[in-house]
C-alpha positions in Angstrom: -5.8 2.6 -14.7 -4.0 5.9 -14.2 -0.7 6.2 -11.9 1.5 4.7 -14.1 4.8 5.7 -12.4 3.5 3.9 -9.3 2.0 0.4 -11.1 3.9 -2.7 -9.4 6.2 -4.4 -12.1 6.8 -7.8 -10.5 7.8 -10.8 -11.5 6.8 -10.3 -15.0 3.2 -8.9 -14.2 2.2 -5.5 -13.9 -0.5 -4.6 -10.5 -2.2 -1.3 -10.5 -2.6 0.4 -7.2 -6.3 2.0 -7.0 -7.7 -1.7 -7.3 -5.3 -2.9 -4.5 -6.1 0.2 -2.4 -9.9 0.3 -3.0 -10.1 -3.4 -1.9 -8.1 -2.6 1.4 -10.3 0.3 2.6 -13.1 -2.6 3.0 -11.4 -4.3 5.9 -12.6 -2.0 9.2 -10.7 0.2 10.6 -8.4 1.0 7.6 -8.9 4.6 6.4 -6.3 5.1 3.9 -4.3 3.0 2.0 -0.8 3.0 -0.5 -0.1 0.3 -2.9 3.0 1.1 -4.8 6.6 -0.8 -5.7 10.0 -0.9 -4.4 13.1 -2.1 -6.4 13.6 -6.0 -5.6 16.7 -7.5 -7.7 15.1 -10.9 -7.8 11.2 -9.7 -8.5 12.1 -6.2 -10.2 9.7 -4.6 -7.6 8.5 -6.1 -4.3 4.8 -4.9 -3.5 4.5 -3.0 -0.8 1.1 -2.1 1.1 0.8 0.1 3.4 -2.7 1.0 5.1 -3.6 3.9 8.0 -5.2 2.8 10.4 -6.1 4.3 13.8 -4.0 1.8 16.1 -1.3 1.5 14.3 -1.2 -1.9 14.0 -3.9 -4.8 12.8 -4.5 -8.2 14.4 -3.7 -11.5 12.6 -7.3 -12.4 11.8 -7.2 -8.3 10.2 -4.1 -8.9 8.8 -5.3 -12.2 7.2 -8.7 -10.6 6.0 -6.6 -7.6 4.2 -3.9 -9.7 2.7 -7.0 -11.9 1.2 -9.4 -9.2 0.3 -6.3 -7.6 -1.9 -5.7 -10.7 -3.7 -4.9 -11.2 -6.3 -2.5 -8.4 -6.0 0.7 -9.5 -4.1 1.7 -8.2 -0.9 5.4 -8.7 -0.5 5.7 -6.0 2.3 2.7 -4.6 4.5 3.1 -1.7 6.6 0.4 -0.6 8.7 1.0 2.6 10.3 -1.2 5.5 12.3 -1.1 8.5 9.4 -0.2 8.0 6.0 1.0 11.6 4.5 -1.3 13.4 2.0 -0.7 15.7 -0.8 -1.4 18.8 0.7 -3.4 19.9 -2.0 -5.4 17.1 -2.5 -6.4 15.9 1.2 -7.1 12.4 -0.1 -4.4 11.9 -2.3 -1.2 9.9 -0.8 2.3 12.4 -0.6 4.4 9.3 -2.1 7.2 11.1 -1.5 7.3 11.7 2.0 6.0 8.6 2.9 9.1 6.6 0.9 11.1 9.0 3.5 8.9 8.6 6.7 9.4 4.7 5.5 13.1 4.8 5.2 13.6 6.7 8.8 11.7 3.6 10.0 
């Protein structure tokens, strides 16, 4: 599946990211999307998804529709947000990195 530092170990089951992602970029509107893990001392890693999407934000029934259309993958934390940061040498390729930090900053 590729990616391996950024498969989601949780809860004793391991969740690869393209699948996630690819499955996200079918609801409308979303353009880019990050599916990777964050330290959680009860689930080892939470899931976190976060998706670009023009408004910056997603209505319920979007919400809803995303949340489902990812499944089975868990969503413990879904950020949706205007620009995700790319790789700069790889336009389509998420710059993981910077967007832990642009996360952090809040």
């Amino acid at each position: 599946m590729g990616r391996l530092q950024q498969r989601v170990r949780r809860s004793g089951s391991t969740w690869w990211p393209a699948p996630a992602e690819l499955r996200a970029l079918t609801v409308p509107g979303v353009r880019h999307a990050a599916y990777f893990g964050e330290r959680d001392d009860t689930l080892g890693e939470r899931a976190v998804l976060c998706v670009e999407h023009l408004e910056g934000r997603l209505t319920a029934d979007a919400e809803a529709r995303l949340r489902a259309v990812v499944a089975p993958a868990p969503v413990d934390e879904l950020r949706v947000l205007r620009r995700i940061p790319r790789d700069p040498r790889h336009a389509s390729k998420t710059d993981l990195g910077a967007l832990r930090q642009m996360l952090e900053r809040g």
